[in-house]
C-alpha positions in Angstrom: -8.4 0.1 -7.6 -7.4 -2.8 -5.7 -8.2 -5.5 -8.9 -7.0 -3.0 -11.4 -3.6 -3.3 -9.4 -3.9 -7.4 -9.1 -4.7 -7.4 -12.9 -1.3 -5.5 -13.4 0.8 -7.5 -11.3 -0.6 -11.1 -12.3 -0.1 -10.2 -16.0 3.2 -8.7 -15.5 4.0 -12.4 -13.3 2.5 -14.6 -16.0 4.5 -12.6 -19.1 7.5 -13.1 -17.4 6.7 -16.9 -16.7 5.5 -17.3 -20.4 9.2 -15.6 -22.1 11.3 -18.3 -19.9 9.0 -20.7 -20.9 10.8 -20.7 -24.0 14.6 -20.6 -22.8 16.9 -23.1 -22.6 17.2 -23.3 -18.6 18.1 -26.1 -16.6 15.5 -27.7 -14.9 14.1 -26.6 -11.6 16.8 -23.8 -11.5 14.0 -21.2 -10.1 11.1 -21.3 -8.1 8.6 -18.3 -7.7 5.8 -18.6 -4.8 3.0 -16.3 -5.7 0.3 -16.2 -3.1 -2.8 -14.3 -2.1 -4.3 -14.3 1.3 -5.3 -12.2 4.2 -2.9 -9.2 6.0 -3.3 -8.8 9.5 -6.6 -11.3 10.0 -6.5 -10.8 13.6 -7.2 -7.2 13.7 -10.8 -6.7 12.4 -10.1 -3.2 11.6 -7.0 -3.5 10.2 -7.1 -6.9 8.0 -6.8 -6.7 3.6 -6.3 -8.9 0.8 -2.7 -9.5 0.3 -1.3 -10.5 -2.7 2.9 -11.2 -3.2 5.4 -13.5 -5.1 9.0 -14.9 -4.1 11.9 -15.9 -6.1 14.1 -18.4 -5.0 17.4 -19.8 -7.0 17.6 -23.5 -6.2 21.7 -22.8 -7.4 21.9 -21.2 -4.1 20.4 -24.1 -1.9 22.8 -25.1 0.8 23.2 -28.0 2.9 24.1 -26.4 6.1 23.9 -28.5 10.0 20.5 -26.5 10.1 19.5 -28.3 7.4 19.2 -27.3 3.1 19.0 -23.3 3.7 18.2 -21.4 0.8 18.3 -17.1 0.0 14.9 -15.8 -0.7 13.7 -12.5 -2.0 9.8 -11.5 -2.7 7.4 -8.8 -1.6 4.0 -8.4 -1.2 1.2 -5.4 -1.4 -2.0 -5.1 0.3 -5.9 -4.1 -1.5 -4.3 -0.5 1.0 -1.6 0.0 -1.0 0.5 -1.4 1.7 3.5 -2.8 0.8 6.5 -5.4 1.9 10.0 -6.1 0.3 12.2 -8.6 1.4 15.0 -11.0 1.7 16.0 -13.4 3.8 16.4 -16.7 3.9 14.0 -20.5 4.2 14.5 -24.1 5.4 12.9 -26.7 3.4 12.4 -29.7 4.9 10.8 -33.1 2.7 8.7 -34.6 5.0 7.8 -37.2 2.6 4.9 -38.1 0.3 5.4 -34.8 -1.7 4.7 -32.7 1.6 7.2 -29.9 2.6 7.4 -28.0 5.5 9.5 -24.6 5.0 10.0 -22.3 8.1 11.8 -18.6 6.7 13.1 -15.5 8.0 13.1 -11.9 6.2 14.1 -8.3 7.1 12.5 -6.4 4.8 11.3 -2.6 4.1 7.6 -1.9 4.6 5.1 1.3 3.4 2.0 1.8 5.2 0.1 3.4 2.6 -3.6 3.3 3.5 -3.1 0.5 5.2 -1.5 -0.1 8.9 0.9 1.7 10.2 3.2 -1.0 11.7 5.5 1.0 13.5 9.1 1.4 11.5 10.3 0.7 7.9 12.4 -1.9 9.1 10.3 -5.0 9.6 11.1 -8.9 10.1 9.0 -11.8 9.0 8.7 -14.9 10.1 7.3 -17.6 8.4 6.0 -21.4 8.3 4.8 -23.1 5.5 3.3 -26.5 4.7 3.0 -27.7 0.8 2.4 -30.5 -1.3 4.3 -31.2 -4.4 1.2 -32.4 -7.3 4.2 -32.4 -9.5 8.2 -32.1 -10.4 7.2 -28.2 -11.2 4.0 -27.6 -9.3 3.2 -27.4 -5.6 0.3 -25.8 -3.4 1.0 -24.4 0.3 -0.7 -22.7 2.8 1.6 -20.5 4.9 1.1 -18.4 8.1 3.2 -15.1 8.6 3.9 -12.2 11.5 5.6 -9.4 10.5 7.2 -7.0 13.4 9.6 -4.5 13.7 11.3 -5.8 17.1 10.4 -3.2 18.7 12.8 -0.7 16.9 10.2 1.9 16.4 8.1 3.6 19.1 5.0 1.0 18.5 5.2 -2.7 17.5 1.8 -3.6 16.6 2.7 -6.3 14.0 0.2 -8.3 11.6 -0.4 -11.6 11.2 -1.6 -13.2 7.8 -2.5 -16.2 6.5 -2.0 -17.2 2.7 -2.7 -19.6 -0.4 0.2 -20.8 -1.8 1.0 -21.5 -6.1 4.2 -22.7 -5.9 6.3 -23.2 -9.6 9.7 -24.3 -10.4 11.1 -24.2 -13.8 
């Protein structure tokens, strides 16, 4: 169930990639993050593959005293049929030699499904991220999350994930 799903969502992602690819856009206008990792690794009975995108509109990047700042929007769903959508916004800071370091924040709305009940619909993430540009368009990250609902419901268990990183601006 779980690749049928995957198979659905990456062909959906790559269509939509492949009809831009022939529109007139300025360069580097979007970036999409697709990733896949682990949700909730530290909780053995708890933990699933994970598997999300974000958008990001590099029109909307601002230079602010906290540094560029940037809206953000994504989701992810887990091999549970747990899901996360969200928006928020990221940091990215060049730390040289192609290597970026992007911290992000994210209220977003979450549904158990099979998968763990984290307490509210209403949960924040917070997020770091490390990446290396191999190109103008292309980079590859690794980023750590924890998602939590500040205590808003009557349990705050929250998940911690880890994830590989496909980064691609066009």
């Amino acid at each position: 169930m779980f690749l049928k799903r995957l198979s659905i969502f990456l062909l959906i992602i790559f269509s939509a990639i492949k009809l831009n690819a022939g529109e007139k856009i300025s360069s580097n206008e979007h970036q999409l993050n697709f990733y896949i990792g682990n949700f909730d690794f530290s909780d053995d009975k708890q933990k699933a593959i994970l598997v999300g995108f974000q958008h990001q509109n590099e029109n909307l990047i601002r230079d602010t005293i906290l540094g560029n700042v940037s809206p953000i929007t994504g989701g992810f769903f887990t091999e549970n049929s747990a899901a996360y959508i969200y928006t928020g916004i990221e940091w990215n800071v060049d730390m040289g030699s192609g290597l970026t370091f992007t911290p992000s924040f994210a209220p977003g709305l979450y549904h158990e499904g099979d998968g763990k009940d984290l307490g509210h619909v209403l949960e924040f993430k917070s997020e770091v991220q490390f990446s290396y540009a191999a190109s103008d368009n292309t980079s590859f990250g690794v980023s750590y999350n924890h998602v939590s609902n500040a205590s808003l419901g009557d349990k705050n268990p929250g998940a911690n994930s880890y994830m590989f990183n496909f980064i691609k601006n066009f």
